[in-house]
N, C-alpha and C positions, 0 to 999 in steps of 0.2 A: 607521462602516465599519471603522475598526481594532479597533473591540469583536468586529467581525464575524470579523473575521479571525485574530483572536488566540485567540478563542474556538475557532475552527473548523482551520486551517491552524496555530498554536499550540500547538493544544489533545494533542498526545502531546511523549512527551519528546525533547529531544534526542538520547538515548542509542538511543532508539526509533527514531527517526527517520531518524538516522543509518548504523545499521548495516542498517535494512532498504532505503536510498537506492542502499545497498553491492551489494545483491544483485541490484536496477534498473539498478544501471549496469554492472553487468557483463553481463546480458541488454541494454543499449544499445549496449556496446560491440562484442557479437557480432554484433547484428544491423546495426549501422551496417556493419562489416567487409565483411559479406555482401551488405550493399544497395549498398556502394559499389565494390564490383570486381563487380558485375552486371553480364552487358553483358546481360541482357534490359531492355526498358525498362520493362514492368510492372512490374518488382523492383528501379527504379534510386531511387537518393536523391534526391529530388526533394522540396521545401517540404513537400507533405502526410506523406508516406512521414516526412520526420523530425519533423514537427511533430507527428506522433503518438509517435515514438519520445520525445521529449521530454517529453511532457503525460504519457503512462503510466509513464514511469520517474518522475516527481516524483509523481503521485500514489500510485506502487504502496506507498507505507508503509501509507499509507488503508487501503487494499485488502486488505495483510495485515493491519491491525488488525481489520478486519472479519472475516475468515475467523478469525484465533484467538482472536477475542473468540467467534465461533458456537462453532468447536470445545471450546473453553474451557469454553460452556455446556454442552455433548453431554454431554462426556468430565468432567468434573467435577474434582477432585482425586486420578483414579485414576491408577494407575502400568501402565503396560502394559509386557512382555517381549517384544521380538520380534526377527527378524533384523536386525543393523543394514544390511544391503544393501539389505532389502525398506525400513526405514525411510529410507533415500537418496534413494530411487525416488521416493515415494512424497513426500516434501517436496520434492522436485526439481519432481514435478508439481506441487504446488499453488503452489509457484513459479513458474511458468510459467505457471498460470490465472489465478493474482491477477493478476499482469503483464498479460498480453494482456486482464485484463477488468475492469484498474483505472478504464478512465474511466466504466466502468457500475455499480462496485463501490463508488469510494472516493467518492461522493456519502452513500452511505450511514453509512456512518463517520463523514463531515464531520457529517456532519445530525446524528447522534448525537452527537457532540464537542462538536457547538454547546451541545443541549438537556443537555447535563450540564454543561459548565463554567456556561453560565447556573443553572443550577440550584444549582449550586454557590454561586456569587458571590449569589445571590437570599438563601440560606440563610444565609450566613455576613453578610449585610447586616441578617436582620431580628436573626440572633442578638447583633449590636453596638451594638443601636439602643440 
């Protein structure tokens, strides 16, 4: 179970992990703000309401690794020009998406992290035999 988990939950860097945790908690910290001077009760803080703000702000690293791991793929090594206003926006959004759709996203990722550090650790085993 700690192979499982080191593999998977482990498996990006700290440095990685860190600063995209940075950008989760400040979308945690807004929305708790907002949830918790609600006086609608649909929109109050309440166990579910934060137990989601909590579970999507730890996974949303995942989340983004996934999205600029695809983009990564798309967009290749190329250099784009463009406004830096429009580029604001526009990663503001995908901030925002990855968050709100990290607990459907950052499975993916994990699953990936696992099948590669394994893969890894497999290779670098039969290469020391």
């Amino acid at each position: 179970m700690k192979e499982i988990f080191s593999k998977t939950f482990g498996g990006l860097t700290s440095s990685y992990y860190f600063r995209n945790l940075f950008f989760g908690a400040i979308i945690f910290i807004v929305l708790f703000s907002i949830l918790s001077n609600s006086k609608d009760e649909a929109l109050s803080l309440g166990i579910g309401n934060l137990s989601f703000l909590i579970i999507t702000t730890l996974l949303y690293p995942y989340s983004r690794f996934v999205y600029e791991s695809i983009a990564n793929f798309i967009m290749g090594n190329n250099v784009f020009f463009v406004n830096i206003g429009l580029m604001f926006i526009v990663k503001f959004l995908t901030i925002i998406i990855c968050w709100a759709m990290a607990i459907f996203i950052a499975p993916i990722g994990l699953i990936y992290l696992y099948v590669y550090h394994n893969k890894n650790t497999n290779s670098n085993q039969a290469t020391h035999k």
